[in-house]
C-alpha positions as CSV (number, residue, x, y, z in Angstrom):
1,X,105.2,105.8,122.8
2,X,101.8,104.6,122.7
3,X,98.5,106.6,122.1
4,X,95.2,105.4,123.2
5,X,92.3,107.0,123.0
6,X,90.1,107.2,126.0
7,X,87.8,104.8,126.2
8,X,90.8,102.2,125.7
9,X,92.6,104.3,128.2
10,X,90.1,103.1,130.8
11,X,89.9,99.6,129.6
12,X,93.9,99.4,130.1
13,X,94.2,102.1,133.1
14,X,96.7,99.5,135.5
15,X,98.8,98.2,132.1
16,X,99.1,102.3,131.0
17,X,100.3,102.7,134.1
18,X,103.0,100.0,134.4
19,X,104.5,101.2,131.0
20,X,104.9,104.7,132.2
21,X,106.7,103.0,135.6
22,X,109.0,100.8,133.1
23,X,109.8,104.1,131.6
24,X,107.5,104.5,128.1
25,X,105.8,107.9,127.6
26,X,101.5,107.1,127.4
27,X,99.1,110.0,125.3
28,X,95.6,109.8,125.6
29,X,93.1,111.1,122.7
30,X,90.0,112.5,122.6
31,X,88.8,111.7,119.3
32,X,91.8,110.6,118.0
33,X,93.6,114.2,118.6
34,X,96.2,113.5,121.5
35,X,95.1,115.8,125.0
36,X,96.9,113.9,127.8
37,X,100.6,112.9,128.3
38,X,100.8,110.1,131.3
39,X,104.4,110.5,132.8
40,X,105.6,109.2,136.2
41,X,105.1,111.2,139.2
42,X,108.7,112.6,140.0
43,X,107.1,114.6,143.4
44,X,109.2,114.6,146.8
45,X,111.1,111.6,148.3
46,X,110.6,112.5,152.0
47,X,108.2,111.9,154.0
48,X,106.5,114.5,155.7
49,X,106.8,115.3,159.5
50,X,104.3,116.5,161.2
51,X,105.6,119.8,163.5
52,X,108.4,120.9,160.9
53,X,107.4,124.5,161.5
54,X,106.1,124.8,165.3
55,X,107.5,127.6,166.9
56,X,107.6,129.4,163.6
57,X,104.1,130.3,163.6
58,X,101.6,132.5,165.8
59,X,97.9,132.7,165.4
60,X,96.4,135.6,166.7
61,X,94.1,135.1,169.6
62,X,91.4,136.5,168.4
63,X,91.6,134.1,165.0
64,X,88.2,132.4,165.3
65,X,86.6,135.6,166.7
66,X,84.5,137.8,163.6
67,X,84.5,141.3,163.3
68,X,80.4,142.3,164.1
69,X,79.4,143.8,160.3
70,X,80.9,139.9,158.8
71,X,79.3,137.7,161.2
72,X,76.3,139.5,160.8
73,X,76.5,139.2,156.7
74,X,77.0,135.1,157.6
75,X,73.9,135.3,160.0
76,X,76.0,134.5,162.5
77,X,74.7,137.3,165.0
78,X,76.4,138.5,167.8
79,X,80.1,136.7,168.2
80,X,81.1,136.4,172.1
């Protein structure tokens, strides 16, 4: 484990970060009391595609049109 406080932390940011991807655990201090644990991001694998959900959801027609009280509190005036 290594600790580093911050200033070294962003002296050495691309080395910190290689020894969390060869697997070591990094903590950051703040005045020599430990605040920050750098671990690898373990987030999803796949990729994301782009229409997963159409057909699945339905927007209202009237979606970009205001009620006349809340465009009138955004100055918006009278909506059409």
């Amino acid at each position: 484990m290594v600790v580093k406080n911050i200033s070294e932390a962003k002296a050495e940011l691309s080395a910190l970060i290689e020894a969390v991807l060869n697997g070591g655990e990094v903590i950051v201090a703040k005045a020599g009391k430990p605040v920050v644990k750098l671990v690898r991001y373990e987030g999803p694998s796949e990729e994301r595609k782009p229409g997963a959900l159409k057909g699945r959801i339905w927007i209202a027609p009237d979606f970009d049109v205001l009620p006349p009280d809340t465009a009138e509190a955004f100055g918006a005036g009278e909506q059409k």
